[in-house]
VEXPA-534362 format. One line per 4 residues: number of its first residue (from 1); for each residue x, y, z of C-alpha. Coordinates in Angstrom, 2 decimals, always signed. Layout:
! residues N
NUM) X,Y,Z | ...
This chain:
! residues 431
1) -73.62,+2.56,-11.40 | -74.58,+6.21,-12.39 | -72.82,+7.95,-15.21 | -72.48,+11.85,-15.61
5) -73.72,+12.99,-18.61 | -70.28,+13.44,-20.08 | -69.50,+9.58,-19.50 | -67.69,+9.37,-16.32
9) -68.92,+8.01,-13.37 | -70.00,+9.78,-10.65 | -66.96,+8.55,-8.78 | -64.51,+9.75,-11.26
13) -66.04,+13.02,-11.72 | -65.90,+13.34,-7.59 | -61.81,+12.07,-7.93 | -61.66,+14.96,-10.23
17) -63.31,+17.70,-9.23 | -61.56,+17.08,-5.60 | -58.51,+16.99,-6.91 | -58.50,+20.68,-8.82
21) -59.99,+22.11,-5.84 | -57.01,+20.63,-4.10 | -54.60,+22.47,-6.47 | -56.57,+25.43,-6.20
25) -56.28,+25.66,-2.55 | -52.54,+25.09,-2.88 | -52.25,+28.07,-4.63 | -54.53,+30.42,-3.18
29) -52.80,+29.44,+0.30 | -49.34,+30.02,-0.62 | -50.18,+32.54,-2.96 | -47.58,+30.89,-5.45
33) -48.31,+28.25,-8.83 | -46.90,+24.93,-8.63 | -43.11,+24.78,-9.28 | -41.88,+22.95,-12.55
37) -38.57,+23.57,-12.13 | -36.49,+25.64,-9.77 | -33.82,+27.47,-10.67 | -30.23,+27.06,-9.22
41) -28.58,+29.88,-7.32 | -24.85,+29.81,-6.43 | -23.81,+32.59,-3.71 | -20.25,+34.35,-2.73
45) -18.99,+36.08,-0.56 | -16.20,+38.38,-0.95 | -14.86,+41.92,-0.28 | -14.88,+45.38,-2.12
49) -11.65,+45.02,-3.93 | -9.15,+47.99,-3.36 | -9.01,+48.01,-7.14 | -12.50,+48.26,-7.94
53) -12.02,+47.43,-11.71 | -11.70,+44.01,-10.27 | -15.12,+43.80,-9.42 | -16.39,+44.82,-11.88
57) -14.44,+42.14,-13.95 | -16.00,+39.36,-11.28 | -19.39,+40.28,-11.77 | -19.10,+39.97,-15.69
61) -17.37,+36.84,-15.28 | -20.14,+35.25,-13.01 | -22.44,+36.16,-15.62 | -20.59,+34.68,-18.23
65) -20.94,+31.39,-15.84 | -24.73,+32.26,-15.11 | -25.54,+31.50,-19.18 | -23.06,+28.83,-19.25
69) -24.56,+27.05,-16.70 | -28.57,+28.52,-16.76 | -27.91,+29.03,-12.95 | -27.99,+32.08,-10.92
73) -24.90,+33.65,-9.51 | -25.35,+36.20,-6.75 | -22.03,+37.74,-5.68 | -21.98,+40.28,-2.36
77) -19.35,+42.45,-1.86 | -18.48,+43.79,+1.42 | -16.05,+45.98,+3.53 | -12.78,+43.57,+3.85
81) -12.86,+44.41,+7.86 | -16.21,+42.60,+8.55 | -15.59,+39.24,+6.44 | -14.15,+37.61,+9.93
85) -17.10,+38.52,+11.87 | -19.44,+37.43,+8.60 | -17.66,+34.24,+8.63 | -17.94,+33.49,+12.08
89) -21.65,+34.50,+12.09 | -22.53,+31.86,+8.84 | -20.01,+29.07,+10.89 | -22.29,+29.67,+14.03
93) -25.59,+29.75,+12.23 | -24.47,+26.82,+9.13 | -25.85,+28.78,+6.80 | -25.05,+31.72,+4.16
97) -23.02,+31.65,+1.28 | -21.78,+28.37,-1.07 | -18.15,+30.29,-1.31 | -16.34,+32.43,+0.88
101) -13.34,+34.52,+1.14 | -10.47,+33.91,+3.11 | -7.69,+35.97,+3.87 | -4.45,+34.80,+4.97
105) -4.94,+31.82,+7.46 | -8.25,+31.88,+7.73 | -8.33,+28.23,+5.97 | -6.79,+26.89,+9.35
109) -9.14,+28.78,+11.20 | -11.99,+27.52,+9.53 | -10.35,+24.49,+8.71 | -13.50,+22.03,+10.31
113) -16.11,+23.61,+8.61 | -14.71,+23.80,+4.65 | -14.61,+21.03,+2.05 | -11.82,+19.80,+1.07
117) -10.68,+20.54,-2.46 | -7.86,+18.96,-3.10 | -8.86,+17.20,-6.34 | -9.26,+20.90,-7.47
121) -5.98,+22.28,-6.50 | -4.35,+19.31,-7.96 | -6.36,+19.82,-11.30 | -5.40,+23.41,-11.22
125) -1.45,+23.23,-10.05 | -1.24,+20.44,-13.39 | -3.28,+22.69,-15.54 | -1.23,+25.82,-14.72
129) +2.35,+25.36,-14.29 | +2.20,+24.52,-10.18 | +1.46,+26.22,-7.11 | +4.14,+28.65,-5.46
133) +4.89,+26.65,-2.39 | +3.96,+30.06,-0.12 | +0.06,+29.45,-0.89 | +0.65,+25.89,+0.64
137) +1.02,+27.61,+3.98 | -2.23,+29.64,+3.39 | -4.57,+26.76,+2.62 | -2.90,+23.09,+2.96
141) -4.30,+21.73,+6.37 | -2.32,+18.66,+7.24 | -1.67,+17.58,+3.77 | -4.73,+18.47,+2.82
145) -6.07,+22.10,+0.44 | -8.88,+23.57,+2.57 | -9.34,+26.35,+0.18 | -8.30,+27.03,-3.50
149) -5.62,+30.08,-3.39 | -6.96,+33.08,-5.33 | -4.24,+35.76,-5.57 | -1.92,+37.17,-3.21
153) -1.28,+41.55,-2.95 | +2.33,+42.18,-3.01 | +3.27,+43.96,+0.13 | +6.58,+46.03,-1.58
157) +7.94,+49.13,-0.49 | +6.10,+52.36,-2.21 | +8.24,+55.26,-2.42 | +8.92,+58.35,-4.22
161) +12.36,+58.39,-6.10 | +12.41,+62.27,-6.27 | +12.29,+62.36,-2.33 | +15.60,+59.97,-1.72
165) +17.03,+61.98,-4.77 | +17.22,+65.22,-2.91 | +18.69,+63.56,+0.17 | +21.18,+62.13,-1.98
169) +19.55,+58.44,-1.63 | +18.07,+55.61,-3.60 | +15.67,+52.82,-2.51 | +16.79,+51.32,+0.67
173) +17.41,+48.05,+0.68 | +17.80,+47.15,+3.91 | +16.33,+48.62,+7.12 | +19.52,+50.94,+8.36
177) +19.51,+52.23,+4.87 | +15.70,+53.39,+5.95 | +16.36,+54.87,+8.95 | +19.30,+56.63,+7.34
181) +17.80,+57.97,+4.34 | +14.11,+58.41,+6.69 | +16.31,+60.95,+9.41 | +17.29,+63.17,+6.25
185) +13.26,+63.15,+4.36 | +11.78,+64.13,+7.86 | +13.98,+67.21,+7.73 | +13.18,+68.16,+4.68
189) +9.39,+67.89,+5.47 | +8.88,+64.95,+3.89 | +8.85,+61.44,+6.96 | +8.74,+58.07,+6.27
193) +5.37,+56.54,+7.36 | +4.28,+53.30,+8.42 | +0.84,+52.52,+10.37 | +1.59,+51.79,+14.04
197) -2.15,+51.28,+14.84 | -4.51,+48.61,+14.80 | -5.03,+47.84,+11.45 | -4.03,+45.15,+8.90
201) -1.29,+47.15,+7.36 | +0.54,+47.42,+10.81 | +0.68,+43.55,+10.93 | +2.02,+43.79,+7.26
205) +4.81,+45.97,+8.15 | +5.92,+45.11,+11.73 | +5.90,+41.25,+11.57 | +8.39,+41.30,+8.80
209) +10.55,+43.59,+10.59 | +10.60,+41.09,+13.69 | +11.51,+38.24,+11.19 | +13.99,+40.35,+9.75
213) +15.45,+41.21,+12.67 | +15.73,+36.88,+13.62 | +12.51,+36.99,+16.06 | +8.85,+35.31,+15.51
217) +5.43,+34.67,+17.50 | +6.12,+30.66,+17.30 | +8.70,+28.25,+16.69 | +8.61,+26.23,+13.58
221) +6.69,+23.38,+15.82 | +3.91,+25.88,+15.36 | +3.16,+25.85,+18.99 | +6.35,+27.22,+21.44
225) +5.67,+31.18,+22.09 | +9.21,+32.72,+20.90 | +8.26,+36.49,+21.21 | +10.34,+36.78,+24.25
229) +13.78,+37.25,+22.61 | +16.61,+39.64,+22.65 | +15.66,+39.55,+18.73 | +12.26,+41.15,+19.32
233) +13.85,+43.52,+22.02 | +16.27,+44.84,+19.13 | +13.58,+44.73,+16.81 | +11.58,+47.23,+18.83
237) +14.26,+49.33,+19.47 | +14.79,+49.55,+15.95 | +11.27,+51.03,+15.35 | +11.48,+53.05,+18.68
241) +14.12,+54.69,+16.32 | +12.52,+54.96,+13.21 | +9.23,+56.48,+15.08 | +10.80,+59.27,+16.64
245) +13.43,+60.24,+14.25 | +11.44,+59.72,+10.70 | +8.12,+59.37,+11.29 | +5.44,+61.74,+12.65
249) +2.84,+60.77,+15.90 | -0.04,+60.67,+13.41 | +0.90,+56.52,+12.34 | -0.29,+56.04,+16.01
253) -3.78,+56.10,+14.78 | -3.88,+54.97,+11.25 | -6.25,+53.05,+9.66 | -5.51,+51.12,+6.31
257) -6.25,+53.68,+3.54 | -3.58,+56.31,+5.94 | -0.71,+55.41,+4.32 | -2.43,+55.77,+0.62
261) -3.50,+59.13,+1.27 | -0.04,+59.90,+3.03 | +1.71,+59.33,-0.40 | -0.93,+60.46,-2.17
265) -0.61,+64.23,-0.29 | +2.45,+65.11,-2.06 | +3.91,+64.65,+1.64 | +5.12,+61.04,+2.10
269) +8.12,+59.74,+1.20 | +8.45,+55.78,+1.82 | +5.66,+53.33,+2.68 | +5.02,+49.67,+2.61
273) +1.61,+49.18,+0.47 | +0.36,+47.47,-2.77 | +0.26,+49.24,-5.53 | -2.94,+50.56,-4.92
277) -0.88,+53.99,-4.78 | +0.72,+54.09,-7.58 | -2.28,+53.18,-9.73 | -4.74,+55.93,-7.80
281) -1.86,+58.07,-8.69 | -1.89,+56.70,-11.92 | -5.29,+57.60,-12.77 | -6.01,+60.83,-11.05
285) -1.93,+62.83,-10.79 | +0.16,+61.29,-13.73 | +2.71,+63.69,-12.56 | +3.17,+62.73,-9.27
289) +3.05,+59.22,-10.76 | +6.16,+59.46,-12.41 | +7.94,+60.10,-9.30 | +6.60,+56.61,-7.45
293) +8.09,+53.44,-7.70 | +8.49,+49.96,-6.04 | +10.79,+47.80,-4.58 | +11.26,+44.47,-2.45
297) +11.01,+44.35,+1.17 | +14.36,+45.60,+3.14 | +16.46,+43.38,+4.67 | +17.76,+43.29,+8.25
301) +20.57,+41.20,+10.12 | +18.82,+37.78,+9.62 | +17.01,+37.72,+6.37 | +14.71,+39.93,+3.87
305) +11.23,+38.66,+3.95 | +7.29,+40.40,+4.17 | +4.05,+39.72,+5.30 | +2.01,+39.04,+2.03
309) -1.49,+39.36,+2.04 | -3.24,+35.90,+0.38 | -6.84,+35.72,-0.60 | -8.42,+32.22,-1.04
313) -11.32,+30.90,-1.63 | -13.48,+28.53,+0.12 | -16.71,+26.09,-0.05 | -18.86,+25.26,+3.16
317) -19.24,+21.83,+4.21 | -23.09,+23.18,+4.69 | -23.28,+24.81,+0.94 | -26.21,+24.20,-1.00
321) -24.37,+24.00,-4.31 | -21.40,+22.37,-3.58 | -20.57,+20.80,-6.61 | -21.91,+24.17,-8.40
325) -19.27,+26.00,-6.56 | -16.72,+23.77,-7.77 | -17.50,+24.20,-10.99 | -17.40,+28.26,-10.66
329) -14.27,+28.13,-9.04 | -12.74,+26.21,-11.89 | -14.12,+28.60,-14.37 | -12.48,+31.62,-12.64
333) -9.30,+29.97,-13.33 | -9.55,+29.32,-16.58 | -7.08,+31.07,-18.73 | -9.96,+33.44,-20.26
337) -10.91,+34.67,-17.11 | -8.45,+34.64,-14.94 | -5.94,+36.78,-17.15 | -8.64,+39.06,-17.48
341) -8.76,+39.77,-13.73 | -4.62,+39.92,-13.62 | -5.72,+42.91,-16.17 | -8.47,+44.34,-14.41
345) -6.06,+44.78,-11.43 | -3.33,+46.40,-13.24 | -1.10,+43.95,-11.67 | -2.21,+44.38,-7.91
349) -3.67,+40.92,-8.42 | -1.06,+38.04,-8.21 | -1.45,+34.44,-8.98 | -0.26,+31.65,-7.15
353) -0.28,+29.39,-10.33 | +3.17,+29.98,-11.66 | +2.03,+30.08,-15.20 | +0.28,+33.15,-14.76
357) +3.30,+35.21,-13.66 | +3.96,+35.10,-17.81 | +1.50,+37.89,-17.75 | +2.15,+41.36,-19.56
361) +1.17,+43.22,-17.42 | +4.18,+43.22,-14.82 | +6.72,+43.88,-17.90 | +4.71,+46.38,-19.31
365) +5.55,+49.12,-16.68 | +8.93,+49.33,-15.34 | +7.36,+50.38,-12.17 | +6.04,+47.10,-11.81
369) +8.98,+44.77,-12.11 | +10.14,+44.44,-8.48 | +6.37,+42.45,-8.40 | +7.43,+39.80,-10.22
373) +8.32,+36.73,-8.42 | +7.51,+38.29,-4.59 | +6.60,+35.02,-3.62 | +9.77,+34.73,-3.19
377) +10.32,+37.36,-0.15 | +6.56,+36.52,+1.25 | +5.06,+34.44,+4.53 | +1.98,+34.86,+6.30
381) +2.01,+35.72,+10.00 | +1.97,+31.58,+11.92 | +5.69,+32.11,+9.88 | +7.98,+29.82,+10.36
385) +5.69,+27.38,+11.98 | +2.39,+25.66,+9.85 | -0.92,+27.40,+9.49 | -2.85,+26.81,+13.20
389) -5.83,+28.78,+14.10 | -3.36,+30.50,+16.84 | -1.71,+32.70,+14.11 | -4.57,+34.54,+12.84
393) -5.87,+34.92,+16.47 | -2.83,+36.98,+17.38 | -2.88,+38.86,+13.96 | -6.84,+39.61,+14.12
397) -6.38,+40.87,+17.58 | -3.35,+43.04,+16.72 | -1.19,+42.00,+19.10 | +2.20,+42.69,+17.35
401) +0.96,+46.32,+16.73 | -0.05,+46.93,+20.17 | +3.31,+45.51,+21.39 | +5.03,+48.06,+19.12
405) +2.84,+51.37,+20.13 | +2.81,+50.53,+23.65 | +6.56,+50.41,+23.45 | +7.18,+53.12,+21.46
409) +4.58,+55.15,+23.34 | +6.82,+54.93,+26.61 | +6.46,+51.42,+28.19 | +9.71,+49.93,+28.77
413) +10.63,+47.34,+25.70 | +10.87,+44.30,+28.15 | +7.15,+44.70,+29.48 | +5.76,+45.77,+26.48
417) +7.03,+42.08,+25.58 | +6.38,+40.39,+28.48 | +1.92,+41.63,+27.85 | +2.48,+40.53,+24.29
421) +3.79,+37.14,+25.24 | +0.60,+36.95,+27.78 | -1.75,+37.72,+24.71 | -0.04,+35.38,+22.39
425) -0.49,+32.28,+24.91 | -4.08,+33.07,+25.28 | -4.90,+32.88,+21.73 | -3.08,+29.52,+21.13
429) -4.24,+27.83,+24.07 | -7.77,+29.32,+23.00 | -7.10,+28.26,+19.45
């Protein structure tokens, strides 16, 4: 046997020398050094927050959990309008982000492709003083959560107290006090406004008024059509009403910052909106915000009750850091953190964990008060039936709006009915 000079054989040196031209090949083809150890990303998906503090408080909270953890957390943020179409396009392709937003029912919509995170919510609801049952009909999927609930936006009645003073009227509290009191402000050159349009705030403010008026989209089954009703009829008749006497043609075509800048114009009188308003007011016309204030959704012959917008959140079944996401979401709840983003909403973020209603921040401005405990007066739109992947069909194609403009646009009430019947059977049986 031959030895190198160094004392190896030849064979060994040849085993050597192979193998580091090996590893220099490896690099020089992928242009990268061998990987010790990879870091761990986490990635979520969620919208740009109408209060943008809260954002801002997100992004310092995921980098609290980025040390914590020595992962990476990458949060995008993106227009709330395209989330359906972005979660759609990561269902189709099984890829994109470990956590997702949902809004309203999207958990039933989604409901095959999401973990199940039960053990979570049940950690959470022990941990934190129970669930209101109202964010059971966003995210529990036959007995099952499909998504932790995040915080709901109250949907109360925005209106300016000076206004209804010099008509000689206070907050209505039902919906003939409205169109009352909204026949006197539009004289004095000051309407009532609600969206009529296709946009999410017209589903927030015409569904409750069919509820309120003893009509629905479904049956409690979750699966009979009940639009066609002398309760819808009277319900649209109602709004006929309210259009041309108190409102003016411009709601026909708003989108959902129209009512915020109608208030915020020194011309409105009366909208239904989060208190986004007030606090823009707030912040940039302390005067006018004295003048502003809130209360509960109006009642009408069968019951009080509003549309309440719900955000949740939600892990893929094809997330690459499942368990990771777990953990995140658990952080966010954490008392720390989570009263921290009550805070950095200035109450226009509200949790569904009971305990958290004990928060300051509702009792610290009288403005505020009608918020607390709106889960009381709130449903989301499959109401009074379960969540089904039918409900946010007909609300994402803006059925119940276009029922409502077509009707008070000229079409007679029974056939504006009869095509919103036609569209609501399509997207169940679709569903």
């Amino acid at each position: 046997m031959t030895h190198h000079r160094l004392g190896q054989t030849r064979r060994q040196f040849f085993r050597q020398t192979m193998g580091a031209a090996a590893g220099i090949y490896g690099i020089v083809q992928w242009r990268q050094a061998p990987v010790v150890a990879q870091e761990r990303e986490l990635s979520m998906l969620t919208w740009n927050h109408f209060v943008p503090a809260s954002d801002v408080e997100l992004k310092k909270q995921a980098e609290a959990f980025s040390r914590q953890q020595g992962v990476k957390v990458r949060i995008d943020f993106i227009a709330h309008l395209q989330i359906p179409s972005k979660l759609a396009a990561e269902v189709q392709t099984q890829s994109g982000h470990d956590i997702v937003l949902f809004r309203d029912l999207e958990a039933a919509l989604h409901q095959h492709s999401t973990l199940t995170v039960s053990d979570l919510c049940d950690e959470l609801g022990k941990k934190h003083g129970g669930w209101w049952d109202f964010s059971r009909q966003a995210d529990v999927i036959d007995g099952e959560w499909k998504a932790v609930p995040w915080f709901y936006v109250s949907g109360c009645i925005t209106y300016r107290e000076d206004y209804f003073a010099q008509v000689g009227e206070s907050a209505p509290d039902s919906y003939e006090d409205l169109l009352r009191a909204g026949r006197k402000l539009k004289k004095i050159g000051h309407p009532i406004g609600f969206a009529i349009s296709q946009t999410t705030d017209s589903n927030s403010t015409l569904y409750p008024i069919l509820w309120c008026y003893g009509a629905s989209i479904v049956a409690e089954d979750g699966k009979t059509i009940t639009i066609n009703s002398p309760q819808t009829a009277e319900a649209i008749e109602y709004v006929k009403s309210v259009y041309h006497e108190c409102m003016e043609p411009e709601v026909l075509s708003w989108d959902d910052a129209s009512n915020n800048r109608f208030i915020l114009s020194g011309k409105g009188s009366w909208t239904r909106n989060a208190i986004s308003i007030y606090e823009a007011a707030r912040q940039k016309n302390p005067d006018m915000a004295r003048h502003i204030n809130h209360t509960i959704p109006p009642k009408g012959p069968a019951r009080r009750l509003g549309v309440t917008p719900a955000w949740s959140l939600a892990i893929w079944k094809f997330a690459k850091q499942p368990e990771l996401a777990k953990d995140f979401l658990r952080f966010l709840f954490e008392s720390e953190q989570f009263n921290a983003f009550i805070e950095a909403g200035a109450g226009f973020n509200q949790p569904f964990l009971k305990a958290y209603d004990e928060h300051p921040v509702w009792r610290r401005d009288p403005k505020l008060q009608a918020l607390i405990g709106f889960a009381n007066w709130s449903a989301l739109s499959g109401w009074p039936g379960p969540p089904t992947r039918g409900a946010p069909l007909v609300f994402n194609a803006y059925i119940i709006p276009n029922m409502f403009a077509k009707a008070v646009g000229g079409m007679p009430t029974k056939e504006a009915i009869a095509w919103a019947e036609q569209e609501i059977k399509k997207a169940y049986e679709g569903a």
